[in-house]
N, C-alpha and C positions, 0 to 999 in steps of 0.2 A: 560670643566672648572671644576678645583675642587672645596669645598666650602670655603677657606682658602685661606689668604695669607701668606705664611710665610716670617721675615722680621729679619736682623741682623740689631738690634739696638746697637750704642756706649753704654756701660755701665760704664768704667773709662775710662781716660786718660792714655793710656799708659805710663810704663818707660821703657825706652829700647823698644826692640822687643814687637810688640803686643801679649797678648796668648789669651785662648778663653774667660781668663775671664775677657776680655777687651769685652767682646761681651751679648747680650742678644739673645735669637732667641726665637722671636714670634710669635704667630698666631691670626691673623688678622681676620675680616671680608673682603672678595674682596668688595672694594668700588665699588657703584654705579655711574657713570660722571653726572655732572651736566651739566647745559648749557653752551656750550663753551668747555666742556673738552670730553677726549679720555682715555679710561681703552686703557691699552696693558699687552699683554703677555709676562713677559721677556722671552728671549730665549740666550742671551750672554751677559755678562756681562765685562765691560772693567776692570783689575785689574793694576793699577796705581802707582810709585813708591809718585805721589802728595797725596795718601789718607793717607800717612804717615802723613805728615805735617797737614790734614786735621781735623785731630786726636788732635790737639795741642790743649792751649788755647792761646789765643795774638794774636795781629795785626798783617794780611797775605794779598795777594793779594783777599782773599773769607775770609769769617765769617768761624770760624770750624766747624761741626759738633756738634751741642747740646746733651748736655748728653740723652739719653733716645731716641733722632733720628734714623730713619733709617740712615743706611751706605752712606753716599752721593757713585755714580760710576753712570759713563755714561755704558750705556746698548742697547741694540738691541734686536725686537720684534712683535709681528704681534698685530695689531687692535682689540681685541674682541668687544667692547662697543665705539658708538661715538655718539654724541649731537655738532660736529664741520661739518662744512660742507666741508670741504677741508678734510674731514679723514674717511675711509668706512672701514666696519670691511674686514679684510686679508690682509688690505697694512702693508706695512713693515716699522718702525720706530725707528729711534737711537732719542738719549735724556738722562734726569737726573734722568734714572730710579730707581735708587737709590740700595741697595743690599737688594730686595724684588721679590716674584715671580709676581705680579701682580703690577701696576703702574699708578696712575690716576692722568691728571695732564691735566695742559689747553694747548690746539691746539698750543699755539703758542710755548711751550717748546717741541714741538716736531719736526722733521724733518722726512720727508720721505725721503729712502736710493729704490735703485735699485739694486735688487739682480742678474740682468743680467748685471750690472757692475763689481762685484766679489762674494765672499761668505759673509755671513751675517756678519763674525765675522772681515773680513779685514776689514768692515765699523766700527772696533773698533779699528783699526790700521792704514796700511796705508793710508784709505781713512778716519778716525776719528779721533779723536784728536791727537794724534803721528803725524801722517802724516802732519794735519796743523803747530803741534810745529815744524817739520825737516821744511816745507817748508818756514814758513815765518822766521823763525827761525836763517835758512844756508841765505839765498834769502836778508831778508829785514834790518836782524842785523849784519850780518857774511858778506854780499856783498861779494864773493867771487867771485877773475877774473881770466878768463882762465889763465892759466902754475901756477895756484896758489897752494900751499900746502896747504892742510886742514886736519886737525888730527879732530877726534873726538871718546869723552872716551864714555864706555857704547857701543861698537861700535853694540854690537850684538842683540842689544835691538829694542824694539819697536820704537822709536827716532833715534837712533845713526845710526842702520841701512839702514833706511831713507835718513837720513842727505849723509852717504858715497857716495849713489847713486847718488842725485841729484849732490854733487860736482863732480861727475863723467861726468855725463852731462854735465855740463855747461864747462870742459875741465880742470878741477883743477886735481892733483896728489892727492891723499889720502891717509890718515892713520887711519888705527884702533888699538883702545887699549880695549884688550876683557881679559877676564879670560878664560883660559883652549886652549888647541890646537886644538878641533872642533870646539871651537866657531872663531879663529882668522882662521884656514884653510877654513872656510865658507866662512869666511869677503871676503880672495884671490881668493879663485876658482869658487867660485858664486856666491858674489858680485860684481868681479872684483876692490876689493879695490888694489891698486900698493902694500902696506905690511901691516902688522898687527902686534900688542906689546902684546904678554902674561903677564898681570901685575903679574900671578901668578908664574912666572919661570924666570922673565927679572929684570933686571934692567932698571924700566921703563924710567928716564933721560939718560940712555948710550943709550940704547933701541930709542928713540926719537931723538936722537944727529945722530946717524947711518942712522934709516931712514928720515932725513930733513936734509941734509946738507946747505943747504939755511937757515935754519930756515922755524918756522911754520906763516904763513900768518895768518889761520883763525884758532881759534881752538874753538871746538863746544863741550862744557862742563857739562857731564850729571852726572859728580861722585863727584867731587870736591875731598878738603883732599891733599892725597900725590901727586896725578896724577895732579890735576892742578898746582901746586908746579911744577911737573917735565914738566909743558907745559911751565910755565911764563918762566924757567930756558933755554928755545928754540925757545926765538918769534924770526919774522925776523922784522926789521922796519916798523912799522905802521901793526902792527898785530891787529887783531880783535878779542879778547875773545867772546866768545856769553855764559851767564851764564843759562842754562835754566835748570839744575837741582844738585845733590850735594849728591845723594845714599848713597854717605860713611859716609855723615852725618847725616842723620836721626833719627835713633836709640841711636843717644849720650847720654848718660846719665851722661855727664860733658858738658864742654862748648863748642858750635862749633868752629872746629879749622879753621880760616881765611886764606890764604894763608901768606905765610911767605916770597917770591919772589915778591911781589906785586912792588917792587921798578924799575923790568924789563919793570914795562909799563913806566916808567918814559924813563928809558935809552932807549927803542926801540921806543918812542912817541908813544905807543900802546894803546889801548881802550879797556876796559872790560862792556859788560854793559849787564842787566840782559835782560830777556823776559819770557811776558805774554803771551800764545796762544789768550787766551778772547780778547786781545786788538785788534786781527787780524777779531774778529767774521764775520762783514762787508764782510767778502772779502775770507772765507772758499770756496765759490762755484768756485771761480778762480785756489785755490787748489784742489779740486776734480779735476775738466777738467784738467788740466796738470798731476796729478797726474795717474788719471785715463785715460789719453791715453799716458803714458808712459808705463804703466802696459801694455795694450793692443798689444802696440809696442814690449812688450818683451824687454824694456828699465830699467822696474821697477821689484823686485821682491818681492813680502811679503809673510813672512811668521809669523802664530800665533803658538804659543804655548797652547793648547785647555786641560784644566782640566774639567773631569767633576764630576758633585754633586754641589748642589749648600749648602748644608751641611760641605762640605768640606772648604767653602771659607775663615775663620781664616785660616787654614794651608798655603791653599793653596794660600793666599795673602805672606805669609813668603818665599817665591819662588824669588820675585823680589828682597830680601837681602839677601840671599843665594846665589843670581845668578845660581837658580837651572833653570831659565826659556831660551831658545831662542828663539827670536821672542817677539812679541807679546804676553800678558798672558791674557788671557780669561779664564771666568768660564763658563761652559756650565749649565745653569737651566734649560732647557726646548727645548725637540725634537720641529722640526719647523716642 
């Protein structure tokens, strides 16, 4: 253990794109746990396209991030110090570790993960919050029933990619809409999505018209902007929007653009409606065991994106809006 923690505190509010001097990096004392709590050692770090918004100030599904805070991010990591009796130093622990090398907090915001279920970091993916947002997400907002169509934007992401799979499963036809021609020939040849839309080279409405000739049933919405625009423009009757994220508008620095089709939910009697993972919390471990014996089956496949430096992580948080990342984006802090 070293004798420091080091910790990326918010220092402004961003405009636009975050840079570094949206950031402070400090060095800490490693806290001691009190009674009831658990030190961990971060070792990965989840990098989120939500810590955008988190950054904000104003009424959100969470409080933001206080000026001078550590970085809120869920994380993964081993035990050094416990005073909880459910937690021994060397188990393995995801949580709200926040964007710090060390992390003290009480037993009960902690979870233990099984590293003989996958690698440390998929528990920051498909087995960690991603994985719960596809699953209740496609599952409990989107219902989607076999011979069904389901498009979903961001397809190549920690979310999106998820999402494709399980409507694969359940018997629905799929669509992905990705940027670049790796990322959409991944979607086909090993995720088995039916086709995929290059938003960067298509006309994503002709693009989406071609592949859905039925129209789209479910569509699972992780960009917002033009691309939802070109989904409302191809619902089929009683479609299901699922809103669970909006990438393209993050960064605005004018006013967010609403969709401009929105009147297709009226003509198609179609349903948009937002979702929260948090609201699902109860019921994560139903996700695990599905998720995690899909994977097993060679039904599921995840993949992260692993940077490492935990020095690096202003940049390398700019990845998920460059869409310089596939998979999952992790920062790597510390060898396990």
């Amino acid at each position: 253990m070293t004798d420091a923690n080091r910790q990326f505190r918010l220092a402004a509010r961003p405009v636009g794109l975050p840079t570094r001097d949206d950031w402070t990096l400090t060095c800490e004392p490693i806290p001691e746990p009190g009674e009831g709590e658990v030190l961990a050692r971060t070792l990965y770090l989840s990098l989120d396209p939500a810590m955008r918004g988190w950054m904000n100030e104003g009424k959100s599904y969470i409080p933001p991030v206080g000026l001078g805070e550590v970085m809120r991010a869920g994380g993964v990591g081993r035990v050094v110090a416990s005073r909880h009796p459910d937690f021994a130093v060397g188990d393995a622990v995801s949580g709200g570790f926040g964007v710090q090398q060390y992390a003290c907090l009480p037993g009960a915001q902690f979870t233990h993960v099984d590293p003989r279920l996958a690698p440390l970091p998929t528990h920051l993916g498909t087995l960690g919050m991603p994985g719960m947002t596809a699953y209740f997400g496609l599952l409990e907002v989107g219902r989607p029933l076999p011979g069904n169509t389901v498009v979903v934007s961001g397809a190549a992401g920690a979310v999106g990619s998820v999402v494709g799979q399980i409507a694969k499963l359940k018997g629905c036809r799929v669509v992905g809409v990705a940027g670049g021609a790796d990322k959409t020939r991944y979607l086909v040849d090993e995720l088995g999505f039916d086709a995929a839309v290059d938003y960067k080279t298509e006309d994503v409405r002709a693009a989406l018209r071609r592949a859905c000739p039925s129209g789209i049933d479910v569509f699972f919405d992780n960009v917002g902007g033009d691309i939802l625009d070109a989904a409302l423009a191809t619902l089929a009757r009683h479609a299901r929007i699922v809103i669970c994220g909006a990438i393209s508008q993050y960064n605005n620095t004018t006013a967010v653009r609403g969709p401009q089709n929105y009147l297709s939910l009226l003509v198609n009697r179609a349903r948009m409606e937002g979702m929260v993972v948090f609201d699902y919390a109860s019921r994560y471990g139903e996700a695990v065991r599905d998720l995690s014996a899909w994977m097993a089956a060679g039904q599921l496949i995840a993949r992260e994106h692993v940077v490492d430096g935990f020095e690096s992580f202003p940049e390398t948080l700019l990845k998920l809006f460059s869409g310089e990342n596939f998979g999952k984006l992790v920062l790597k802090v510390a060898e396990d």
